[in-house]
LOFI-961616 format. One record per residue: z, x negated, y of N, C-alpha, C in turn; residue in one letter. Coordinates in steps of 0.1 Angstrom, whole numbers, plus 2048, in hexadecimal, padded with zeros to 3 digits. Atoms other than C-alpha are relative to their C-alpha. Example, Ala and Ser with C-alpha at 12.3 -4.5 7.8 and 13.67 -1.06 7.14 Angstrom:
! LOFI-961616
8007F77F484E7857D38007F780Ca;8008097F58477777F580880880Bs;
! end
This chain:
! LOFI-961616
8007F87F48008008008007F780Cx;7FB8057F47F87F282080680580Dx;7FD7F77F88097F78417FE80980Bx;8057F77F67F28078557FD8137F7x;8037F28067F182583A80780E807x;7FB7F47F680A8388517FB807809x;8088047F17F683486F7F48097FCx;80C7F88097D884285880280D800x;7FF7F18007E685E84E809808809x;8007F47F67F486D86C7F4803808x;8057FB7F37D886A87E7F680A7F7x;8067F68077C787B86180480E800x;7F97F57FA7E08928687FE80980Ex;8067F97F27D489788B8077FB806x;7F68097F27EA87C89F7F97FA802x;8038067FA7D78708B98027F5801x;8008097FD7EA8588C18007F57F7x;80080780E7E984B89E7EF7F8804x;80F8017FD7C18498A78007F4809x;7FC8057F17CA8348C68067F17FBx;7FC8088057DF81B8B17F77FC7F4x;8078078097C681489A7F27FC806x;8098097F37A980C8B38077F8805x;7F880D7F87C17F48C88017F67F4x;7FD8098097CA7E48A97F57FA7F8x;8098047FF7A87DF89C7F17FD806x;8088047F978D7DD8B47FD7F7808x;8028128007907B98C07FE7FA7F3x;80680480D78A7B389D7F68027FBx;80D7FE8007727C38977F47FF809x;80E80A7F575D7B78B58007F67FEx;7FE8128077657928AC7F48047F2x;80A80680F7547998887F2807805x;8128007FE7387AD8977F97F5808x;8078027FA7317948AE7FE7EE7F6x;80580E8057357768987F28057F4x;80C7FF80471B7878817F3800804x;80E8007F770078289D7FD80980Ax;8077F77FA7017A28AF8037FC80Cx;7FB8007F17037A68D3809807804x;7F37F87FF7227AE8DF7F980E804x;8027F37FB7147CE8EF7FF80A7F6x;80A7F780D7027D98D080F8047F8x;7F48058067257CF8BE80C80C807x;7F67F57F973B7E88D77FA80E7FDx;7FD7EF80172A8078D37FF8047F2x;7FE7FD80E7278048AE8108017FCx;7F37F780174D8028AE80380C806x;7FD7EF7FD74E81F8C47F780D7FCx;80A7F28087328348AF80E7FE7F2x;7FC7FF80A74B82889280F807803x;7EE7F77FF76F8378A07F8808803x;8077F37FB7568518B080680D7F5x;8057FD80F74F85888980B8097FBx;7F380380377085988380B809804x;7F97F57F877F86B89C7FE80D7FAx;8097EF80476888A8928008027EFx;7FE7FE81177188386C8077FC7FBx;7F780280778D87D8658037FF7F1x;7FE80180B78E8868477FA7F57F5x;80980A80477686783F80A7F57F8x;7F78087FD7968538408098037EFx;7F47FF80D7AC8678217FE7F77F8x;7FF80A81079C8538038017F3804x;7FB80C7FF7A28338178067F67FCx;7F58038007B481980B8067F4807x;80080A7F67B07FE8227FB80080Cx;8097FF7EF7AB8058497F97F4804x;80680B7FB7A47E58527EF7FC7F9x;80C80680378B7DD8367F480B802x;8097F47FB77C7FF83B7F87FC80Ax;8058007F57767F885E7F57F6801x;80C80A7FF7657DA8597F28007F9x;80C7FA80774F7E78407F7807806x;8087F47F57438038547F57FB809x;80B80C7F273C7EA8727F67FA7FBx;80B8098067287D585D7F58067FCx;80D7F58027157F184F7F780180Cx;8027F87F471180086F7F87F580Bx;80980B7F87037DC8807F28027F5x;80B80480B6EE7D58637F380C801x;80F7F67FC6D97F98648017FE810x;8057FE7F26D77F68897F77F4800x;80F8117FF6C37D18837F38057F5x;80B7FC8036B27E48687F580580Bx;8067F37F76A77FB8807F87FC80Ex;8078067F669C7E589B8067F3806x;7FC8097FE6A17C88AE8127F980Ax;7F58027FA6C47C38B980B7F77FDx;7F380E8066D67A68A67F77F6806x;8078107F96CF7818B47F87FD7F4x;80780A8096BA7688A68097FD7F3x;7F680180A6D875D8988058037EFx;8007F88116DE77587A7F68037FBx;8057FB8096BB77B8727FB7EE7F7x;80580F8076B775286B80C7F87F9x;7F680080C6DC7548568037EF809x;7F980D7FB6E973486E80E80380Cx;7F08027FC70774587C8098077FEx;7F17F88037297588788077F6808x;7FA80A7F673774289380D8067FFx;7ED7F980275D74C88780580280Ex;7FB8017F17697418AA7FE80880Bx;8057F67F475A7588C480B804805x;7F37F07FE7737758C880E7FD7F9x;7FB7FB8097887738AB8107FA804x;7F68037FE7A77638BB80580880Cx;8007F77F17A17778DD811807802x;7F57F37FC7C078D8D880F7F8800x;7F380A8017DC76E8CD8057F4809x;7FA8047F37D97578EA7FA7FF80Dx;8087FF7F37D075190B7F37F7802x;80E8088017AF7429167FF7F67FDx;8028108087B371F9188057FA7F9x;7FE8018117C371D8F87F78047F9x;80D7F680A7A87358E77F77F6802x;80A8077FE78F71C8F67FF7F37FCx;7F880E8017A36FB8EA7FD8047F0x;8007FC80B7A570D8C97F48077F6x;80E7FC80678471C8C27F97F8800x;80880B8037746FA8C98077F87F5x;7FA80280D78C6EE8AC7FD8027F6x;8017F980C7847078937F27FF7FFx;80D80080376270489C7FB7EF7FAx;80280C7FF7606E08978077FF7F1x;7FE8038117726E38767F98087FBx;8087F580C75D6FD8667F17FE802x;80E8007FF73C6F28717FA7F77F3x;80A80380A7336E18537FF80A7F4x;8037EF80B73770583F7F1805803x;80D7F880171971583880280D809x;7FC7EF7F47187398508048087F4x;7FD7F680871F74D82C80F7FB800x;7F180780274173382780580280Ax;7FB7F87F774673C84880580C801x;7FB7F380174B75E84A8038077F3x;7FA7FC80F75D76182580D7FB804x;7F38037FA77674683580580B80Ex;7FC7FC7F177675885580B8117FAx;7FD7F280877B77F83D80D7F97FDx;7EF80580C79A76C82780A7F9808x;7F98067F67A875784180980380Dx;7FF7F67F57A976886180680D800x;7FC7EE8007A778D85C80C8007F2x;7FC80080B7B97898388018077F6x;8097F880679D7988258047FD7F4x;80380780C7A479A7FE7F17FA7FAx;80F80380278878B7EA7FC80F7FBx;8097F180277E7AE7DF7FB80680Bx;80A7FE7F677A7B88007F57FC805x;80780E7FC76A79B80B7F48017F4x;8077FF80475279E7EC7F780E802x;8007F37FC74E7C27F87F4800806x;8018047F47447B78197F37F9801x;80780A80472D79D80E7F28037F7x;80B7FC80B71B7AD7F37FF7F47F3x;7FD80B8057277957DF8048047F3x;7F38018137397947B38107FE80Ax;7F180880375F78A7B47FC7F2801x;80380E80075576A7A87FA7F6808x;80780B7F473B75F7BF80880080Bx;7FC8027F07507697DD80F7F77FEx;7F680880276C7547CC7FB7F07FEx;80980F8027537357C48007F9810x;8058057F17487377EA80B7FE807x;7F78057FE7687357F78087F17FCx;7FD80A80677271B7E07FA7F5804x;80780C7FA7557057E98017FD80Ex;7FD8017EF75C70A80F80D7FC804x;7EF80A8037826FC8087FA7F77FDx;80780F8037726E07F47FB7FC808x;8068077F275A6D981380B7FC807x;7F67FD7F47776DA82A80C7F67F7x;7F880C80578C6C58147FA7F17FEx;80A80B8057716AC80F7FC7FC80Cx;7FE8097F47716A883280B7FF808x;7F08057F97956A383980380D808x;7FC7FB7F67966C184C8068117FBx;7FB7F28077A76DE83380C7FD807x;7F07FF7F87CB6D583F7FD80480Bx;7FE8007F37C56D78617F780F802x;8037F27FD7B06F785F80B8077FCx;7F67FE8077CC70684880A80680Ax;7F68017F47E56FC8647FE80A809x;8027FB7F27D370B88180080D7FAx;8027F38037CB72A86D812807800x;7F08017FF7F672B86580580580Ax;7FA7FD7F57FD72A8877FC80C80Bx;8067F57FE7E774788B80B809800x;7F87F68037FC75C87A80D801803x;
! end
């Protein structure tokens, strides 16, 4: 059981303000991953607000639930993804599979600027020798503290491979001296 299930089900219940605490709480998150997937932030904002839109007006979308968060991000991902189907609105970026730039957003809400700016040239400097898929699998498990089922979910991915790819993206990152000290910084995240 996690602990946003409360939060869930009142607002499935029809507590507003339940609705209210679960936007605040995820949508700097979820703009971070849409934007590290390539999109444009713009593109990236109103697909979160077509997706609480959604949400709002269906509640009941939410009962078989059992994970808000990975829900959410699913959704989003969908919800970028047919919109690139659909036409041209993701960067170069994502259609030539060279970025998931972890760093962007994703610290935005834990410190102030020029720490975020001290520390996202950090993390970007230790993760640049990951591939963009070892990227955003560390970024899922690390960061957000995606299980691997989600995260294989997410990915389109087995169990196995999304536990391979991980594993190889620690081995890179140990094999350049720089697992401890990512580890660390991630730690001090939390």
């Amino acid at each position: 059981m996690y602990p946003e299930d409360d939060i869930v089900k009142r607002f499935i219940e029809g507590d507003d303000d339940a609705y209210s605490v679960i936007y605040r709480t995820y949508a700097k998150e979820l703009y971070s991953y849409g934007k590290g997937l390539g999109f444009d932030p713009d593109v990236v904002k109103d697909a979160i607000q077509d997706l609480f839109f959604k949400i709002l007006c269906k509640r009941k979308l939410l009962s078989e639930v059992l994970n808000i968060k990975y829900y959410l991000f699913r959704a989003l991902k969908n919800k970028l993804l047919n919109l690139q189907r659909s036409s041209d609105f993701a960067h170069e970026e994502l259609k030539n599979e060279t970025g998931f730039p972890i760093c962007i957003n994703a610290l935005d809400t834990l410190i102030d600027d020029e720490e975020r700016v001290s520390l996202e040239k950090r993390i970007q400097d230790l993760i640049s020798c990951l591939t963009s898929r070892q990227r955003e699998a560390i970024y899922l498990r690390y960061i957000n503290e995606m299980s691997y089922e989600e995260i294989a979910d997410l990915l389109n991915m087995t169990l196995p491979s999304v536990r391979n790819l991980i594993s190889r993206a620690l081995e890179r990152m140990r094999k350049n001296n720089i697992l401890t000290l990512f580890m660390s910084l991630v730690l001090s995240l939390s």
